[in-house]
N, C-alpha and C positions, 0 to 999 in steps of 0.2 A: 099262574103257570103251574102244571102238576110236577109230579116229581119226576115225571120220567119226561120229560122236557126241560126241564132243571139240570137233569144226568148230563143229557142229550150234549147243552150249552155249553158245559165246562169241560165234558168230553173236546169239543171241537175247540173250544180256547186253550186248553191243553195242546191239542196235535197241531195245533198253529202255532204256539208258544211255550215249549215244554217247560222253561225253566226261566219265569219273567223276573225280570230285576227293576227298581226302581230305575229313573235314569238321572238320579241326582249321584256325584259321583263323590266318594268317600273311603275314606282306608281304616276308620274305627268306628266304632259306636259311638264316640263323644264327636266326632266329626260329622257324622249323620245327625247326630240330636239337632249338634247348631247348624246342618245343612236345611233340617225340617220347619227349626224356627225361622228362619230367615223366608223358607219356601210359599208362609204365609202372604197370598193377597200378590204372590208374585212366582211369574216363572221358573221351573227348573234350570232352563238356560241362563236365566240370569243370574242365578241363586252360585251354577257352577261356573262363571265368568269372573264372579267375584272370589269363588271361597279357593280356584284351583292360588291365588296369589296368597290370599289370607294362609293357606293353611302350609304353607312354602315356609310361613316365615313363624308360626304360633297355630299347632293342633294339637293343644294340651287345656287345660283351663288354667292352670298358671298362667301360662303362654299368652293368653290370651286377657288374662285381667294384670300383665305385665306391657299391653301396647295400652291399657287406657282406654277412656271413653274415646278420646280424639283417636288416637291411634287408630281402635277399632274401626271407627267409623267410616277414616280413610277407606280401608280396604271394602265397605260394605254401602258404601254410600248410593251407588246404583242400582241400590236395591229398592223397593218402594219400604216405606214407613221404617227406615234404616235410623230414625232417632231412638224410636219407641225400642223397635227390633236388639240395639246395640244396650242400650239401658235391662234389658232382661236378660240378655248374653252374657254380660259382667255378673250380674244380679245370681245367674244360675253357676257359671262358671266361680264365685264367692263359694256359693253352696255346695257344690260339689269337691271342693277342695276342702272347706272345714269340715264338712256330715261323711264324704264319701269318701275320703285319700285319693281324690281327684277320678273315679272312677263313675260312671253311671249307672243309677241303680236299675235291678231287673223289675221292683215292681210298680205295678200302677199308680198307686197311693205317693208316693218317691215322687217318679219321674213327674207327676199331676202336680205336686205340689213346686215342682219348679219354677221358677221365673217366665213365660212366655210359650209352656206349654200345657194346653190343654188334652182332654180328652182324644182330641183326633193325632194331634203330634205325639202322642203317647201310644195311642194304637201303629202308628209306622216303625216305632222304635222297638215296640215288642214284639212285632213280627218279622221286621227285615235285619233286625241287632241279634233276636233271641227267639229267634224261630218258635214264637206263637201263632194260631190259628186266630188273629183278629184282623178286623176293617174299619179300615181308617177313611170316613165315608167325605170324601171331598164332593165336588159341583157336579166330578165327570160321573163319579160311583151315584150319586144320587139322582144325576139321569136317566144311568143305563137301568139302573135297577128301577125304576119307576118307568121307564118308557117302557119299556120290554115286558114289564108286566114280573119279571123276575123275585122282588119282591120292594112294593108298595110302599111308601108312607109318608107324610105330610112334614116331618122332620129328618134333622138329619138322625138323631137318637132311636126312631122309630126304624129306619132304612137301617141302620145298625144290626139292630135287634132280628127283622126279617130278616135280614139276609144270614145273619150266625143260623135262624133255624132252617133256612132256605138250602144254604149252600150244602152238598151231600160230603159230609165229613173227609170224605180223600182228595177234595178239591178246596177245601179251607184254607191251609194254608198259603197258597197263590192265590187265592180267590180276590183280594186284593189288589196285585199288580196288576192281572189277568181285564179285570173290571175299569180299573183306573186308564189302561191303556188302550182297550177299547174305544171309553170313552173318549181318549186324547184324539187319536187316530181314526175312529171308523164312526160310532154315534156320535158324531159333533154336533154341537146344542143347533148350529143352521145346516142344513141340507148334510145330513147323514148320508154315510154311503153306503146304503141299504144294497144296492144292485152287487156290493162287491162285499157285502157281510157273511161272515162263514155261522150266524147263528140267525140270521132270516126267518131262515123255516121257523125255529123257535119263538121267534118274537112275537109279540099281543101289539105294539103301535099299529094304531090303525092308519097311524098318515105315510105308513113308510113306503118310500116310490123304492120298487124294482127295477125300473124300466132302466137300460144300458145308456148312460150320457150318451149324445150324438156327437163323433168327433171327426174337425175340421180333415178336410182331404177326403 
């Protein structure tokens, strides 16, 4: 895709979406952290079905390594992989109370070295915590950006990479929510709604159907 279709893309995901938000819901940065671990390998909805009680009753890391493993778990057990998920939550929530006076840090290397998050929970947390220009390249970012032609690559590390030099600097910062929700919403991995995409014209898939659904009546 050149650049001035690149422009074109985030122009119009802009004027559809001027100011995209995650839609995991949260009232701190240490809330979002354990809202993002949790988010692994499972839905938002689920993610905020569980944490709006959790965090009712413990959204501190004290708070939180004061209900216990069992404790924890209660409130998160709906979640999938909620054994593993609650053992790195303590595990971080420890850390951040001894290294950080219970606070979460802003850099990479920190937040990387936590219990249960990697590289990609680390890039949500410094762009939607701490208003950095990175991307957090989940299943949907690494379709769209692959389908589309947007920018390319065979990993997620690699779609990373493209897209920091893809994306035009005044659209970096959203460029993540913008892409993630696309993908939730309009490039869904079966039967994309190409006929109702507002970046169409832009896009390189070649399989994408135009044509208007037929509707009953």
């Amino acid at each position: 895709m050149n650049a001035a279709h690149r422009h074109a893309l985030f122009a119009r995901l802009q004027a559809q979406n001027p100011n995209p938000k995650t839609e995991l819901v949260y009232h701190s940065t240490f809330e979002l952290l354990i809202s993002v671990i949790l988010s692994a390998q499972a839905t938002d909805i689920s993610v905020n079905k569980a944490t709006v009680k959790l965090y009712s009753v413990a959204n501190t890391p004290q708070a939180i390594l004061n209900l216990g493993a069992d404790g924890l778990k209660g409130y998160i057990k709906t979640i999938g992989l909620y054994n593993a998920k609650a053992k790195n939550i303590l595990q971080t929530c420890q850390v951040l109370v001894d290294k950080y006076n219970g606070e979460v840090p802003h850099e990479r290397a920190a937040l990387e070295a936590l219990a249960g998050v990697g590289r990609k929970t680390a890039n949500v947390v410094l762009n939607t915590a701490f208003g950095e220009a990175t991307i957090a390249v989940d299943t949907h970012i690494f379709r769209v950006a692959n389908r589309t032609g947007l920018a390319s690559g065979k990993t997620v590390r690699a779609v990373e990479d493209n897209l920091l030099k893809a994306v035009p600097p005044e659209y970096q910062q959203h460029a993540h929510h913008w892409l993630i929700l696309h993908g939730r919403y309009t490039c869904t991995a079966r039967n994309p709604k190409c006929a109702s995409c507002v970046i169409a014209e832009f896009c390189e898939f070649k399989e994408k159907n135009l044509v208007m659904p037929n509707k009953a009546g």
